[in-house]
N, C-alpha and C positions, 0 to 999 in steps of 0.2 A: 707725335710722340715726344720729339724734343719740347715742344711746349709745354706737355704734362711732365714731363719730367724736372722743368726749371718750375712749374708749380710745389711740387715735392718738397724740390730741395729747400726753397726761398722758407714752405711751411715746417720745414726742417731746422733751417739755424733758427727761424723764429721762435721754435721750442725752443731750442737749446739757449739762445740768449735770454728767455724766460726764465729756465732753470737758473742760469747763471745769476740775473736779478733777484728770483726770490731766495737762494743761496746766500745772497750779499745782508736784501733786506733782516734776513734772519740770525746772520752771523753781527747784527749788531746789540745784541744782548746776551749771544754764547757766542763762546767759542767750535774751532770746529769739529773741532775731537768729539764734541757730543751733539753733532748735528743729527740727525736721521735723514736718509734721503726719503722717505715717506714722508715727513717734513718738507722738505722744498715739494715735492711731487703734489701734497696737498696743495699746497700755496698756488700750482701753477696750472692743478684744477686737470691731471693725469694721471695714467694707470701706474703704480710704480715699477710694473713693468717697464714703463716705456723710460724711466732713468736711464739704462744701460744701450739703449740706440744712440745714447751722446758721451756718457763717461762710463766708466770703471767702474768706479767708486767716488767717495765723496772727496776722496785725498786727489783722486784724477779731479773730480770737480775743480777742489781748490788748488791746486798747479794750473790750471785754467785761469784762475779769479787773478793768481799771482799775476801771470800775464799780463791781463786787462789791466789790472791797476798798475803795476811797473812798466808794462813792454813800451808804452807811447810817452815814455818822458826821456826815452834816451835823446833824441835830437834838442828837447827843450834844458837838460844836463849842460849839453857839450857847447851850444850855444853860448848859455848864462857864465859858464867859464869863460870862451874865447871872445865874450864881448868886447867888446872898446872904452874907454873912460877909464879915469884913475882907482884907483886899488876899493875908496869910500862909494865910488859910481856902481863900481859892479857889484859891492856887498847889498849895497840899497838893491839894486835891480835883484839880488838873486831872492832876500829876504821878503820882497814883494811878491816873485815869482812863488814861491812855497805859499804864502798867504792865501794867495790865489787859487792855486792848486787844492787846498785844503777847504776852503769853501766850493769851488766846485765840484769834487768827489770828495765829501767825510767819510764817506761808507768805506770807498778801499783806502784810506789813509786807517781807518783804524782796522780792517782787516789787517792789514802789513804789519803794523804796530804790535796786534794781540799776537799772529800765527809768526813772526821771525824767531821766537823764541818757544813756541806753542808744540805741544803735544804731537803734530801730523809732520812723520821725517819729510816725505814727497814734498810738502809745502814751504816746511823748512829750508830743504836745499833749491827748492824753485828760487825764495825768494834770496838767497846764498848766492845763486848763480847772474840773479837779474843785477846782485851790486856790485860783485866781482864787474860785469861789467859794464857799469856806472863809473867804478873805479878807473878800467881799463881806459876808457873812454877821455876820462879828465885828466887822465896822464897824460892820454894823446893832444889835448889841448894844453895842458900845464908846460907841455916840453918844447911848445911851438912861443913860449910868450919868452923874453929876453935874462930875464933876471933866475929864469934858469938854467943859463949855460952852467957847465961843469956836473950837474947834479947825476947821478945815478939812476939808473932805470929804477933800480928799489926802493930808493929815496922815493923820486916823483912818484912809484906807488901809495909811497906809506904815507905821502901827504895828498893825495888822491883819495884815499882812502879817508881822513880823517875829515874832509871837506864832506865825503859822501855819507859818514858817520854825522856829521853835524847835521847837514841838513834835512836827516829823517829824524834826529833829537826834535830839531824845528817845525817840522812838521807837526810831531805828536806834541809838542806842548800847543800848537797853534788850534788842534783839535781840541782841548782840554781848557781852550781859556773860549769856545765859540759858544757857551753859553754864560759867559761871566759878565763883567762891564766891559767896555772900551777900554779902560785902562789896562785891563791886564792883558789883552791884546796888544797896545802900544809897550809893558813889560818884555813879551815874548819877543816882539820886534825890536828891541834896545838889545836885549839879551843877548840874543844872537847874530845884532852886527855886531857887537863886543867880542866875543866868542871867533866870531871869524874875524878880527881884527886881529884878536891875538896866535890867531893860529899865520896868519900875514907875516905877525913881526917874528914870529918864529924862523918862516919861510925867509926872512931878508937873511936873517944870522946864523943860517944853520951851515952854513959852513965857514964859520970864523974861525 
């Protein structure tokens, strides 16, 4: 019995991670606000009945999707902050690390991008809540490095936060030049160690 029944389940997430794919494949030409779940249910070649054995709805779907594509970069966030090497070591390391990220999943780099400000609230505050703590997270590194003795818990938020604002600007411009030349690629990357340079020299003098 236990055997049939870890048959079941195994054929169970396998739909549902199917769902979740053709869901993704699809949201890369609409948004999700006008998705149909008979849309992904075609794509994945089932009853649209059988939709609701995994989500809600498509807004449940997408608070799922949010997940997927933010939930496994928190440890890769707190990392690229608390690394080691000088101020220009670690902007290179993070601005490679996003690069990377973004050729290995475009799909949910540009789901994130279109739904943060999109039409679906549930998706909205998923992906509201996955940077809160992003944010969280980089304070908790930012507050362990030297140069910021004295500062404020709301301070290291709000420079936490600007760090975690930038490098999802970075991402979406890195999505946006992955059909261009090389060079506009090497632009996006100049860019944005700029950008986080000066958000740096901000951090030295911010309380002169």
């Amino acid at each position: 019995m236990s055997h049939t029944l870890g048959i079941r389940q195994a054929q169970k997430q396998k739909t549902r991670q199917a769902l979740l794919d053709a869901a993704l494949g699809l949201l890369e030409e609409q948004s999700l606000s006008s998705l149909g779940l008979r849309e992904v249910t075609r794509a994945v070649g089932v009853a649209p009945t059988a939709f609701y054995r995994h989500f809600r709805s498509t807004a449940d779907l997408g608070v799922e999707l949010v997940e997927e594509a933010l939930g496994s970069l928190h440890p890769m966030i707190g990392s690229t902050v608390s690394a080691t090497g000088d101020s220009d070591e670690r902007i290179t390391r993070a601005v490679n690390l996003i690069a990377r990220h973004v050729d290995a999943y475009p799909a949910h780099v540009r789901f994130i991008a279109r739904e943060r400000h999109g039409g679906v609230q549930p998706v909205r505050e998923a992906i509201r809540r996955q940077l809160a703590r992003f944010a969280e997270e980089v304070k908790v590194a930012l507050a362990g490095r030297p140069e910021s003795a004295g500062w404020s818990d709301e301070d290291l938020l709000m420079l936490a936060g600007l760090y975690v604002d930038q490098m999802l600007m970075t991402a979406s411009q890195f999505l946006e030049a992955m059909e261009g030349p090389a060079e506009e690629r090497e632009r996006v990357a100049r860019t944005a160690a700029r950008r986080l340079r000066l958000v740096g020299i901000g951090r030295h003098h911010w309380q002169d």
